[in-house]
N, C-alpha and C positions, 0 to 999 in steps of 0.2 A: 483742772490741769495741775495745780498746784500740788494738789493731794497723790496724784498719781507718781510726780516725779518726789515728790517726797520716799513716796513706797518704792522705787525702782532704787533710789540711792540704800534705802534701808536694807536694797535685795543683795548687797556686798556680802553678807557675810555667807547666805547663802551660796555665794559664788563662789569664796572661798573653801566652804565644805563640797562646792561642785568637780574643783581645783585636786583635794585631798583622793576623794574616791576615786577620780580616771585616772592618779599617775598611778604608777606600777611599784616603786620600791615606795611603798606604804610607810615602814620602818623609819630608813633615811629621812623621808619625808613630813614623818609627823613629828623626829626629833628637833629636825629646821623649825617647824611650824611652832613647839613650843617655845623653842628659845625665840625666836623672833615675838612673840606671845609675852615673854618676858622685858624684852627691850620696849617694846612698843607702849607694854602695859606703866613698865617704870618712869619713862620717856613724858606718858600721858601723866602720870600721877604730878610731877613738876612742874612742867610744861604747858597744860593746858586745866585740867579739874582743880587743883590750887587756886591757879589763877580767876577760872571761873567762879567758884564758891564763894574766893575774897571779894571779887563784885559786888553779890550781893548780901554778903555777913561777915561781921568781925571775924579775929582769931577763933578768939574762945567759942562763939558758935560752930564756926567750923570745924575745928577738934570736939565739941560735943556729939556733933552729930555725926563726924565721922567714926567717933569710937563705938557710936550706935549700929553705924552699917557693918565695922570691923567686929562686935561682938554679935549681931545678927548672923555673919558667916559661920563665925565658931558654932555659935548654936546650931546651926546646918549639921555641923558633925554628929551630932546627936542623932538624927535620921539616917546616917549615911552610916551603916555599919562594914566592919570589915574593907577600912580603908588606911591601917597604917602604910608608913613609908616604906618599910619590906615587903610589903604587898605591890609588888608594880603594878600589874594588870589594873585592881581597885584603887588605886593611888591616883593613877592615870583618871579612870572614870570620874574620882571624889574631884580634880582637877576641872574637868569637862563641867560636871556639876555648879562647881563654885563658882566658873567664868561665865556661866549660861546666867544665873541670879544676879550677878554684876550687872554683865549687858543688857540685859533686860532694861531696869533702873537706867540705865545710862542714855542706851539707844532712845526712852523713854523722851528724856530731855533732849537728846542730839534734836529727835523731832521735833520738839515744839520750838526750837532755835531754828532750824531748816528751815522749817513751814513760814514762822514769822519773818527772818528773813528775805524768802523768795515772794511774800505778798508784799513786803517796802523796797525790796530792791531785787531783781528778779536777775539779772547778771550776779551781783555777789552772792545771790544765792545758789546759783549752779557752781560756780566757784567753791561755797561751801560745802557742795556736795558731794564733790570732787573729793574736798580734803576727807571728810567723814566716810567717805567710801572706800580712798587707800586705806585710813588702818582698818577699817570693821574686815576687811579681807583675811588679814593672817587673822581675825579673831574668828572667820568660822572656820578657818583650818585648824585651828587646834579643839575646836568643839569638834570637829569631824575628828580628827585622828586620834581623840581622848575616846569617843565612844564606839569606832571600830575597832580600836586595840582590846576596847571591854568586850567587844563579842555579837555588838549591837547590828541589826542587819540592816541596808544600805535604804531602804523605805525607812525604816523609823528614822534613823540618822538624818535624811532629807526631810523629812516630818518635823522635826526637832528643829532643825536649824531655819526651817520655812516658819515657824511659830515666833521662833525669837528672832528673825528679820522684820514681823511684821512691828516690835517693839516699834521704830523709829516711825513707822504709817500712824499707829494708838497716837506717839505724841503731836502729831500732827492733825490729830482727830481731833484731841483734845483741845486744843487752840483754838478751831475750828469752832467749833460747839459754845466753849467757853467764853471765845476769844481776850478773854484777860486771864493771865496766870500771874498770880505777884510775885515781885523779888526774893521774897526771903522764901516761898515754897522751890522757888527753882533753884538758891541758895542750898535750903535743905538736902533736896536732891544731890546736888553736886556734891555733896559733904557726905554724903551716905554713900554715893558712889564712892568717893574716896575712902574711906574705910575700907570698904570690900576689895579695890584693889589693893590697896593696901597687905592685906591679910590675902590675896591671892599669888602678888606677887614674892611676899620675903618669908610665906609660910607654909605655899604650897609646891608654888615655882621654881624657887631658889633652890627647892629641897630636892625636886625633884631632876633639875638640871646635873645636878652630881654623878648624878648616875649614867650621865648621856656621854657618848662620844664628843669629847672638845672641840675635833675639827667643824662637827655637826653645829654646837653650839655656837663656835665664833661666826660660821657661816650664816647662823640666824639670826646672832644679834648686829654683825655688820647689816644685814638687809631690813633688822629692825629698823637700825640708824635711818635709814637711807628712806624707810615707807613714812616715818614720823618728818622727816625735813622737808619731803614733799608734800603732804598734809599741810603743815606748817606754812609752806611760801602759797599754799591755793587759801588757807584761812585768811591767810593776812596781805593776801595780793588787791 
């Protein structure tokens, strides 16, 4: 039972790329979905992976390992060719790319916090999954609207984003199996994840927002505000 509802909350992001492909202005819709992508992403980076990380390791670890996860991305560029910034089209995909490798990592641990969670306390764990399932939404909207704009057809795109929904079911496997994960690897984690958002947000996203229509932008990040504050009162209700 536990494992299931662990996967159904992981299935957010999915839903979100469900969200992307049946509206009709594609366009307007995936420029919302980034910037909110961007508020959400910044929002977590202070707000909650910070916080997490310094739990379980000092400063200085956590700036270790997060410059680990921020230069793991860059080396991503290396595989991903023909993706500078005057390239929209591939700009956009190298974007979709770099936020699928983040979540993955992230979703990874959201699970094994879910999971442990709802086996000690089975109401705050639905509560937590609540909060976990507002933001992971706008994040498969912009995985969906970064690899339609590439060209991607609407099977693979749900193929895609059903893979990396299952991240948050894996860390909840792995609990499971394991059932002891130490501090300092979940530590790790969170400090890798931050890195990468890091380097998605002020070097992919921020770059790519310039380009976009402003009314489109403030409209994503007011609703960013708004998906992080309510995450926020179900984490900590």
């Amino acid at each position: 039972m536990i494992l299931l509802i662990t996967f159904l909350f992981g299935m957010t992001i999915f839903l979100g790329t469900i969200i992307i492909l049946i509206t009709k202005d594609n366009e307007k819709i995936s420029q919302i979905s980034i910037s909110i992508a961007f508020s959400v992403l910044f929002l977590l980076i202070f707000l909650e992976v910070i916080p997490h990380a310094l739990e379980h390791l000092d400063y200085f670890k956590m700036i270790f390992y997060g410059v680990i996860g921020f230069i793991s991305l860059k080396l991503l560029d290396l595989f991903i060719p023909n993706h500078e910034h005057s390239n929209n089209k591939n700009h956009i995909f190298h974007i979709g790319i770099m936020a699928s490798v983040a979540l993955v990592i992230h979703n990874i641990i959201e699970g094994m916090v879910l999971y442990t969670t709802l086996k000690n306390n089975f109401e705050l764990g639905i509560l937590l999954g609540f909060g976990i399932g507002i933001h992971n939404i706008p994040m498969g909207m912009v995985i969906a609207s970064s690899l339609e704009l590439s060209g991607y057809k609407r099977t693979k795109i749900l193929s895609i984003s059903f893979m990396i929904s299952l991240a948050t079911f894996i860390g909840g496997i792995v609990i499971q199996f394991i059932n002891n994960v130490s501090e300092y690897f979940i530590g790790v984690m969170f400090s890798l994840t931050l890195g990468m958002l890091v380097y998605i947000v002020f070097f992919e996203l921020l770059h790519h927002l310039k380009h976009q229509n402003k009314k489109n932008n403030i409209i994503g990040f007011v609703m960013g505000v708004i998906i992080i504050c309510l995450s926020l009162i179900f984490h900590n209700h």
